[in-house]
N, C-alpha and C positions, 0 to 999 in steps of 0.2 A: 781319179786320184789313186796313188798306188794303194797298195797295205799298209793303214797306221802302223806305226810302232808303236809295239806293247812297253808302257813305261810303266813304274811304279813307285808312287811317292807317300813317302809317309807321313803323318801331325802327331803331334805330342800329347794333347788334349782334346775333348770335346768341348770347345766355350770359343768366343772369339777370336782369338789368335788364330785360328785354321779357318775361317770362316772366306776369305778371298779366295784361296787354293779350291776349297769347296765348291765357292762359285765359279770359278774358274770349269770345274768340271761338269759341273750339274747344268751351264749353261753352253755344253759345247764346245768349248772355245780351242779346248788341248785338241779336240778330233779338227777343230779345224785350219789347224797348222798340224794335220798328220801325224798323232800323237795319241794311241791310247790307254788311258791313264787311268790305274787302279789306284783308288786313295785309298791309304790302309790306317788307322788307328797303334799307334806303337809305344802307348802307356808310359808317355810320359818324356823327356828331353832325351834319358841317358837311350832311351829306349829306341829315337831317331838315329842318334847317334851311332849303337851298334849297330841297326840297319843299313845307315850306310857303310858302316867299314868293314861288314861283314857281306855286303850285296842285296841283303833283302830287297831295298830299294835303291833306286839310282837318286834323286830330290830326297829332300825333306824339311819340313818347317817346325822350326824350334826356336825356342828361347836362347841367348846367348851362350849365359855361362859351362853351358855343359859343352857344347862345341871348343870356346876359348879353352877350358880347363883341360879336354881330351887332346889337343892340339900342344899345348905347350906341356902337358903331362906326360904324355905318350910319343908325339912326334906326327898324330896324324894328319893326314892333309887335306884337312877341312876348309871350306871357303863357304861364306857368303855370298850369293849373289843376287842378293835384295835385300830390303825391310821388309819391317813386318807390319800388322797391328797388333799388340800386344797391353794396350789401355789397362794400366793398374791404379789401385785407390788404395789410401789408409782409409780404415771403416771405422767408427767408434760404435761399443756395444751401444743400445738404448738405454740412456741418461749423459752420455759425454757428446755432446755438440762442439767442443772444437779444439783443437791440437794443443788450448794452453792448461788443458786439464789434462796431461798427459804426463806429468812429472810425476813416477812412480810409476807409471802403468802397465800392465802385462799386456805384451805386444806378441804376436803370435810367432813362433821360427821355427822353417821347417828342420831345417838342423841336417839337411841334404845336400849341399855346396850349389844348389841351383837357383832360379831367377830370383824367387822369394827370399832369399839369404841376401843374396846382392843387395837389393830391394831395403832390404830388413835393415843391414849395416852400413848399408848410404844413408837412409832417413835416419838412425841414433848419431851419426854425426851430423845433421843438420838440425836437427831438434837440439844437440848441445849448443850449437853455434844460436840457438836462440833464445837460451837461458831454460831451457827441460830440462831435468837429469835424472837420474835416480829409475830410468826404466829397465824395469825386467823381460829377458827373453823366457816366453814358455813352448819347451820345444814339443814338437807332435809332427809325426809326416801323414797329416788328415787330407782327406782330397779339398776339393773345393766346397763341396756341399758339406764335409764334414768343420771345415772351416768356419764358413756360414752358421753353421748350428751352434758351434761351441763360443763365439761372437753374440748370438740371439739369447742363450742361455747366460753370459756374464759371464763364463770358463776364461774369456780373453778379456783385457779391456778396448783392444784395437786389433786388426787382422788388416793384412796386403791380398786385398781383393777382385776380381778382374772380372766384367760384365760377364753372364747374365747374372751370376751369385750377386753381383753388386745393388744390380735392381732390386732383386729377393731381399737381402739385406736390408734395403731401405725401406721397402714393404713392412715388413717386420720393425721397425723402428730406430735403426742405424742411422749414422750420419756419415755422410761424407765429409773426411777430415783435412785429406793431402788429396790432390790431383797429382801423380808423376809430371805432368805436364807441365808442372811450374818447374822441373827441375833440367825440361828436355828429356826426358828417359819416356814419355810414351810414342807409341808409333817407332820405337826406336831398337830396344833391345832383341832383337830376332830378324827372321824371316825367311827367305829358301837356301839350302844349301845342299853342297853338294863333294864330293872327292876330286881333285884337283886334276886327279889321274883320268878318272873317269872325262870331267870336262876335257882337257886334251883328245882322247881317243871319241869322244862324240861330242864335239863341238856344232857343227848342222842341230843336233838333236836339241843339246843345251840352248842355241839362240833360240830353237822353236816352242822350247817349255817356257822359257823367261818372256819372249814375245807373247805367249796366250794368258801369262800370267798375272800383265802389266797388263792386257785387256781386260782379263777377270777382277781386276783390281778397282779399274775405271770398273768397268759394270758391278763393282759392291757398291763402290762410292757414290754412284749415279742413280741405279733401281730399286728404290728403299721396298716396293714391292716385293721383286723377286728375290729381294735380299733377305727380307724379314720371311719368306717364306723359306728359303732354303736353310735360316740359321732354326728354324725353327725345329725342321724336320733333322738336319742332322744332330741336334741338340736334343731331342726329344723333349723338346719345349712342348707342354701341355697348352700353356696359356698364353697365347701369340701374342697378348701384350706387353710379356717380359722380353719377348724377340723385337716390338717394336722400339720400345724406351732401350734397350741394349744400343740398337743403331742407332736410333737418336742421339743415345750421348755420347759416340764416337764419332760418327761420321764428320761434325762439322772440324775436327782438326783431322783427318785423314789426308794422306801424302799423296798430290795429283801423281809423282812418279815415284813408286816404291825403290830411292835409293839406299843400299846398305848404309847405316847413320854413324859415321868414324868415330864421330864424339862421345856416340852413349857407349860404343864398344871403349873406348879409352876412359871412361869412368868404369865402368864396368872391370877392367883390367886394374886400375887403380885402386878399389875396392877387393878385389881378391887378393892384391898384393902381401894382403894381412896375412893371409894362411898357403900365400901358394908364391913362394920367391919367383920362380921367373915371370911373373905376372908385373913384376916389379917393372923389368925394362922392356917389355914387349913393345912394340908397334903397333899400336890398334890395323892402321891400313895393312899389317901383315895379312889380315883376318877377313881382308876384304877382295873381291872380285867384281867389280861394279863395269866393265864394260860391254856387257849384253845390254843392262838397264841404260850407260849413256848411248851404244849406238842406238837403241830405240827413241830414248830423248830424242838425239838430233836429228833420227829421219821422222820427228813429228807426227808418232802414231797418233797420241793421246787426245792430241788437238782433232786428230782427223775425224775420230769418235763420235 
């Protein structure tokens, strides 16, 4: 084999949504489509984002809105070229077990234009559409753990939560209220991206990152072993049974082939339209690069597996 190439890709968070890419790396898969891949930590969506338009890294996995926002903001030429997993919950503090005790309620907002905001003003519209009203945003930009705590204490009366915190939560006496997945938004909003410019001048490269990726993908979905081990470690999970109940409650809706999902991106667009006019008439599929993922569909990796 020649010399991999040194590539560098960055995640947004430490918690589920970067856990595939992780596995991706941890189980080999980039070196063996000639690829070697430093995964870097880049504190948060906007934080991917400069990295790729700045070069730090060539990939990166992130959450939608800050990609869409920076694109039709700025002009840059960001693309999708997969999903994600991205599993988020409405959580209710301990004493609200379900969504119709929510009329009034202090619902957490980050109040940073990113997934949780989306998140945040899709659910107050659909909670109106079912007779709630009267809820308050309480803004805070807390991380995840800080989220969880101020949720545990009664500071919120509901929080937009996304595994492993969710497990933690529910330990602690929270309820699960909303699954996104009733609305299509999980497994949906995110997943790799990359500069458009960049794919052109290394396209070879780009099929060989998306090809190990859509492996790494299948081997999260498939090895709840190696999986629960690897999230645990990169997550600094103490207690490997929050890494297992994590998988657990993702894995059985996870996408055999991680294709970018048009629709959550066109909600998602729909949703910023409020604060961001050209959001108004965009194209979702502008936002999209999906044929790495369909030519591997149809040369039938995944089955091969």
């Amino acid at each position: 084999m020649k010399n991999p190439v040194p590539i560098k890709a960055g995640y947004a968070t430490i918690g589920q949504g970067a856990g595939p890419m992780i596995v991706t790396e941890r189980a080999g898969l980039f070196l063996k489509y000639g690829l070697e891949v430093e995964t870097r930590l880049m504190h948060g969506a906007r934080g991917v984002v400069r990295g790729l338009m700045n070069g730090e890294i060539e990939f990166g996995n992130l959450a939608a809105p800050a990609l869409l926002r920076t694109v039709l903001a700025e002009g840059a030429d960001l693309v999708f070229l997969t999903g994600g997993i991205n599993q988020q919950f409405l959580m209710g503090r301990p004493g609200i077990k379900n969504r119709n005790q929510l009329s009034g309620a202090r619902i957490g907002f980050a109040g940073d234009g990113g997934l949780n905001d989306v998140l945040v003003r899709f659910l107050l519209r659909q909670l109106e559409k079912e007779g709630i009203h009267g809820i308050q945003l309480v803004t805070g930009s807390e991380s995840g753990t800080e989220r969880l705590s101020a949720l545990v204490q009664g500071k919120r009366d509901a929080e937009i939560i996304t595994p492993p915190e969710a497990i933690e939560a529910k330990r602690q006496g929270c309820s699960f209220l909303i699954d996104f997945a009733e609305y299509g938004l999980n497994f949906a909003l995110g997943g790799i991206a990359a500069r458009r410019a960049y794919i052109r001048e290394h396209e070879d490269v780009t099929r060989r990152f998306i090809r190990a990726y859509v492996e790494g993908m299948h081997r999260y979905r498939t090895d709840r072993l190696f999986t629960v081990g690897v999230q645990q470690e990169y997550s600094g999970l103490s207690d490997r049974s929050v890494a297992e109940e994590t998988y657990d409650l993702t894995q059985p809706g996870m996408p055999r082939i991680p294709y970018p999902v048009v629709s959550a991106l066109g909600t998602a667009l729909h949703v910023m339209a409020g604060e961001l006019k050209e959001a108004a008439t965009a194209d979702a599929l502008g936002f999209v690069d999906d044929r790495f993922v369909r030519e591997i569909d149809d040369q039938g990796l995944v089955p091969s597996l």
